[in-house]
TIVEX-517371 format. One record per residue (C-alpha): residue number from 1; residue in three letters; x, y, z. Coordinates in nm, 3 decimals, padded with zeros to 5 digits, always signed. Layout:
   seq   type        px        py        pz
   NUM    Ala         X         Y         Z
...
***
This chain:
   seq   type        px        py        pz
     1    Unk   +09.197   +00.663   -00.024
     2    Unk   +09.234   +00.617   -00.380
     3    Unk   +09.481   +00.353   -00.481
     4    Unk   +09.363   +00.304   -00.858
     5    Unk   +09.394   +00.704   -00.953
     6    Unk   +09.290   +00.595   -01.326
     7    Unk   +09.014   +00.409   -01.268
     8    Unk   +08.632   +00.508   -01.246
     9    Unk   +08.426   +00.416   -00.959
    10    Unk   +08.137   +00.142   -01.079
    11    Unk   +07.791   +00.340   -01.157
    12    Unk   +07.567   +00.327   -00.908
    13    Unk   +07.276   +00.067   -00.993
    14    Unk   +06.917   +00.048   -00.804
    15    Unk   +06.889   -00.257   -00.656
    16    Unk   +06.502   -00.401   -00.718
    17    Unk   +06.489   -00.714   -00.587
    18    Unk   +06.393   -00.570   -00.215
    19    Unk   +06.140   -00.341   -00.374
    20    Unk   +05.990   -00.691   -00.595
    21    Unk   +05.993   -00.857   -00.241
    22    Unk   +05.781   -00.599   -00.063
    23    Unk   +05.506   -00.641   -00.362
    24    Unk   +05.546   -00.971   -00.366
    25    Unk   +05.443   -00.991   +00.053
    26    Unk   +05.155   -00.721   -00.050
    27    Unk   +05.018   -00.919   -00.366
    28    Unk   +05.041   -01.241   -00.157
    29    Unk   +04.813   -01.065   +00.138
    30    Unk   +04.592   -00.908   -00.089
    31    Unk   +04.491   -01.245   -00.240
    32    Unk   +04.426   -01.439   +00.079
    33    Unk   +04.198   -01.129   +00.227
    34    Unk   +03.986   -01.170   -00.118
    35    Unk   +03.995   -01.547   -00.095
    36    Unk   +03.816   -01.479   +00.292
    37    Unk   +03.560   -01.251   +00.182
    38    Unk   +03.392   -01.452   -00.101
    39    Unk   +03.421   -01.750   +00.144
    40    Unk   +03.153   -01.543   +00.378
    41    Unk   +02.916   -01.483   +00.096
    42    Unk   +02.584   -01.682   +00.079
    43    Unk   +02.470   -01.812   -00.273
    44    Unk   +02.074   -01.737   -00.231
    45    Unk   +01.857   -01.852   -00.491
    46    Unk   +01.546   -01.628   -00.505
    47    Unk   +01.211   -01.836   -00.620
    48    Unk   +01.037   -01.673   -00.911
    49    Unk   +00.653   -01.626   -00.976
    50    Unk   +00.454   -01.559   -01.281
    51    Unk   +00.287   -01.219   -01.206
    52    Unk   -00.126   -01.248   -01.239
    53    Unk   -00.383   -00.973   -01.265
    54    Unk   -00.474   -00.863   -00.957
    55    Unk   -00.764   -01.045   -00.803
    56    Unk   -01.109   -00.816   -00.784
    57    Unk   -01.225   -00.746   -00.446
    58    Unk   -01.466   -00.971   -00.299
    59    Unk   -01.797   -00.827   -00.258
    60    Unk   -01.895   -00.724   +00.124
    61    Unk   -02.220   -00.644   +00.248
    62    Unk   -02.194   -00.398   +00.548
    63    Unk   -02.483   -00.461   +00.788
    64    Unk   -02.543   -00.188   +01.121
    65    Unk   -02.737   -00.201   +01.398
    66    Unk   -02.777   +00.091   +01.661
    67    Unk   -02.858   +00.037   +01.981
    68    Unk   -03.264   +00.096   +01.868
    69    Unk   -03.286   -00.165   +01.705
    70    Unk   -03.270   +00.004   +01.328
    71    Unk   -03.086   -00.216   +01.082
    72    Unk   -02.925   -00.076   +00.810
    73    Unk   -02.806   -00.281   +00.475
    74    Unk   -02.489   -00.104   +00.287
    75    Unk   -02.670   +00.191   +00.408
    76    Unk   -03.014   +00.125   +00.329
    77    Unk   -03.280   +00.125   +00.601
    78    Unk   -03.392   -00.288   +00.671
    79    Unk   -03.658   -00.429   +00.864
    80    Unk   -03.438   -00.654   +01.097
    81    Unk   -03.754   -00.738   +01.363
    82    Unk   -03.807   -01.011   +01.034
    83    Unk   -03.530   -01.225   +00.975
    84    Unk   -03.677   -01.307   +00.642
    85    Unk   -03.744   -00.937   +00.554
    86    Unk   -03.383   -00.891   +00.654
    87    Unk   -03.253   -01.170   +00.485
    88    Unk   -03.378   -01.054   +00.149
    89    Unk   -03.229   -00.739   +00.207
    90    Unk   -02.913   -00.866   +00.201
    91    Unk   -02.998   -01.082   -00.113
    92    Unk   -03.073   -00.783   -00.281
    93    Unk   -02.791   -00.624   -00.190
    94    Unk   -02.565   -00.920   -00.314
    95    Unk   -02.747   -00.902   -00.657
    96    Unk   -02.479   -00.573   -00.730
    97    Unk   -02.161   -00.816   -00.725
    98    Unk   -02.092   -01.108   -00.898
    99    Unk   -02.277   -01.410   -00.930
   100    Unk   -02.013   -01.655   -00.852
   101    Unk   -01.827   -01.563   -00.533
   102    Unk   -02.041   -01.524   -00.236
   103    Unk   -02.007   -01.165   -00.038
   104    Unk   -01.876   -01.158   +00.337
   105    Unk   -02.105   -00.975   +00.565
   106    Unk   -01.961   -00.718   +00.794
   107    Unk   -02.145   -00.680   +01.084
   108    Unk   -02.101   -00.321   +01.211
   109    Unk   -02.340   -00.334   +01.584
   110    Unk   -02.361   -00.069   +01.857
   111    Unk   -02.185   -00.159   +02.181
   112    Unk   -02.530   -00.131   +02.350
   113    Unk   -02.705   -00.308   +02.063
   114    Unk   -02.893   -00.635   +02.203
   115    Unk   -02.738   -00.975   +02.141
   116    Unk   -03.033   -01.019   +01.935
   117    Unk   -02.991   -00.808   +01.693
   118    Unk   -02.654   -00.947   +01.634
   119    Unk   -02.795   -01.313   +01.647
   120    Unk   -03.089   -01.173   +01.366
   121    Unk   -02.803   -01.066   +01.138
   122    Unk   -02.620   -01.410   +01.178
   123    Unk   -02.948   -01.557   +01.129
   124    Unk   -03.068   -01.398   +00.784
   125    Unk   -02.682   -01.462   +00.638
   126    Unk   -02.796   -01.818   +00.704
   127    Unk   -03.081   -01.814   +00.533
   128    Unk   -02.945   -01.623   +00.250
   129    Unk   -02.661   -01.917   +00.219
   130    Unk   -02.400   -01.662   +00.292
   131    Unk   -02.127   -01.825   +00.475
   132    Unk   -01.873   -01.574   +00.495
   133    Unk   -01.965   -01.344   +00.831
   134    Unk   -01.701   -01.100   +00.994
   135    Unk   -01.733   -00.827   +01.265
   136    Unk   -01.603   -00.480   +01.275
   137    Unk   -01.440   -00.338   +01.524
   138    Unk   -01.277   -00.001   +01.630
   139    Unk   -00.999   +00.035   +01.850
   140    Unk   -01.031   +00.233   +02.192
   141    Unk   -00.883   +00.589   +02.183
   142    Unk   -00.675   +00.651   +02.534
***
């Protein structure tokens, strides 16, 4: 019923302050889930290094022995029954390299290659004041 027949109704007005609420609750949650995740975040320092030219290989000296008995300096037949002989072999063979960094010797021997022949090997680096000795192997295929 409509007691006041000259009167307009009020205009209708949208009422915000539920809507500014709801963002409100959203801006509030939005904030303490960021505030969490930087919390888990580590703060890693990396160390830093000046970059050098690559260092040059060292210079090896690959020394085989069959099971004969035939010795054979980075792939140059050697007399190995004479440590001495042998042992100039491989200071001829160092003589390609450079002067001031002694070569490693890579022994490369025959499974049925005597002891010996090994031990001659060791022997002549010895005598040839070459410290650095290493053996090769080859892994078994099953």
């Amino acid at each position: 019923m409509n007691f006041k027949r000259g009167m307009r109704d009020e205009e209708l007005e949208i009422n915000f302050i539920p809507l500014i609420d709801v963002l409100l609750v959203i801006i509030i949650f939005l904030i303490v889930s960021a505030t969490f995740s930087r919390t888990s975040e580590l703060q890693i320092n990396l160390p830093t290094a000046d970059a050098s030219a690559p260092q040059d290989k060292p210079l090896t000296i690959t020394v085989e022995v069959d099971a004969s008995g035939r010795y054979l300096v980075n792939g140059k037949e050697a007399n190995g029954a004479v440590v001495s002989e042998l042992s100039s072999s491989l200071i001829a063979a160092a003589k390609n390299g450079p002067a001031d960094k002694e070569p490693t010797i890579i022994i490369n021997a025959d499974a049925k290659a005597t002891h010996q022949s090994v031990v001659n090997i060791m022997e002549a680096s010895r005598m040839a004041n070459f410290t650095h000795i290493t053996f090769a192997t080859q892994v078994n295929a099953q």
